[in-house]
Every structure is written in structure tokens, then in C-alpha cells.
C-alpha positions in Angstrom: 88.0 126.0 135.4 87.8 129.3 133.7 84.3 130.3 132.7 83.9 132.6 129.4 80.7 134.6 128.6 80.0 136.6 125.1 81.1 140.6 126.4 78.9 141.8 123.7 75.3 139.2 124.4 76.4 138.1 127.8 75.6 134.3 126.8 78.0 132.0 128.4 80.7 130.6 126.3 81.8 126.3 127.4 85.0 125.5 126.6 85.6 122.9 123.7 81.7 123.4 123.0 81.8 125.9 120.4 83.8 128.7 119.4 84.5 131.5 121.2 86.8 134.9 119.4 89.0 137.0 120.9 88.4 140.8 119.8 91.6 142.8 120.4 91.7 146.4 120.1 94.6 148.3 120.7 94.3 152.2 120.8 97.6 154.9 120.5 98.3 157.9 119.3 99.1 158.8 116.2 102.6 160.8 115.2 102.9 162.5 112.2 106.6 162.9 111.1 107.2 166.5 111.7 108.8 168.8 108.8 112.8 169.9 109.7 113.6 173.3 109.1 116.7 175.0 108.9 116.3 176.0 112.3 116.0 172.4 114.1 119.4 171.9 112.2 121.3 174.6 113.4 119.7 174.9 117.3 121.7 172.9 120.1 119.3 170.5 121.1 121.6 169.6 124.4 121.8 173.1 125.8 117.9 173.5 124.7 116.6 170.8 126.9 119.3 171.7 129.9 117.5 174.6 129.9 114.1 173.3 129.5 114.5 170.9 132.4 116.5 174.0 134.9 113.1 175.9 134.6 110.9 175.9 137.4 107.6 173.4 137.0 109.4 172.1 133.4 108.4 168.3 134.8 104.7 169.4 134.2 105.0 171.1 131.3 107.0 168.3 129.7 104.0 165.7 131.6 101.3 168.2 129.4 102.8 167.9 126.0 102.7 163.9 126.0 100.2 162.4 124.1 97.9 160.1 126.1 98.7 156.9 126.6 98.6 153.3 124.6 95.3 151.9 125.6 94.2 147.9 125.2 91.1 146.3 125.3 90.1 143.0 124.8 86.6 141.2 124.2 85.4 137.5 124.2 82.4 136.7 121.9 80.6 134.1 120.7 80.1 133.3 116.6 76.7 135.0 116.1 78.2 138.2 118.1 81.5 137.7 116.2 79.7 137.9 112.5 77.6 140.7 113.7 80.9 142.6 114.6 82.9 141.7 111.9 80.4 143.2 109.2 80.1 146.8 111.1 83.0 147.0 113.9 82.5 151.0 114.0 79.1 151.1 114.8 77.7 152.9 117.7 75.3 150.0 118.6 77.9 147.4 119.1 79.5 150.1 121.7 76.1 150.3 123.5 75.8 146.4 123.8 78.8 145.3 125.6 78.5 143.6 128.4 81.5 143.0 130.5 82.1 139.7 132.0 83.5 139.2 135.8 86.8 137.2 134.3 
């Protein structure tokens, strides 16, 4: 049987004996559409990026301009924790009060 505790009070959660939420957060970056100029129009993109990858240590370079990666995170809590969050998710003091169950 699967045991659930509240990440954010640590009080355990039963199954079937009262509600229990799911927090989901899911964290990316953001991308701006870049402007085109007459430039990216006219450039060989192909021959660009043939050259790009032929220069020495290009797989690092390539590795440094990615933006970090999608992160997910996901959080049981019970209904007091879960009216508490939902009224200020933001706050620094529901960051301090996680607790993180052994699931």
C-alpha cells in the first residue's frame, strides 16, 4: 500500500480518508522570438553551421549556449497546506517549509 504524507507539514495523508492535492510545478526556459534581419535572410545557414561544427571544441560551445534544462517538481499536500498555498504560491515561507516525503 502506498503511504502519502503532506511535503509541505509532513502530516501523513490515508488514502480514501480525506483529500490529498497534487502540486505540479513545471519549470523551462523562456524564448523570446528573436527579430529577423536582412542579414539572417541572406546568410547560408547550411554552410554556417558546417563550419560551426568543423571548428575545434564547437560541441562545447554549442553545449554552453543551451538554455538549461525543463525542470519538474511535484508535491502532495493535504487541504489546510493546500489553502495555505493556493492564496500565496510565491512566497518564500512556503519554500522554507517543505518537507519531502520518502515516496
Amino acid at each position: 500500500m502506498l503511504r502519502y504524507s503532506c511535503d509541505w507539514c509532513g502530516r501523513d495523508l490515508v488514502p480514501g480518508a480525506e483529500v490529498r492535492f497534487v502540486v505540479k510545478i513545471d519549470v523551462y526556459p523562456a524564448t523570446d522570438p528573436s527579430e529577423l534581419t536582412e542579414a539572417d535572410l541572406t546568410s547560408d545557414s547550411l554552410e554556417d553551421l558546417s563550419e560551426l561544427l568543423q571548428t575545434e571544441g564547437a560541441e562545447a560551445d554549442i553545449a554552453a549556449e543551451l538554455p538549461p534544462a525543463r525542470s519538474a517538481f511535484r508535491y502532495d499536500l493535504c487541504a489546510h497546506c493546500h489553502a495555505r498555498y493556493v492564496r500565496n504560491p510565491m512566497t518564500r515561507e512556503n519554500e522554507k517549509k517543505f518537507h519531502f516525503s520518502e515516496n
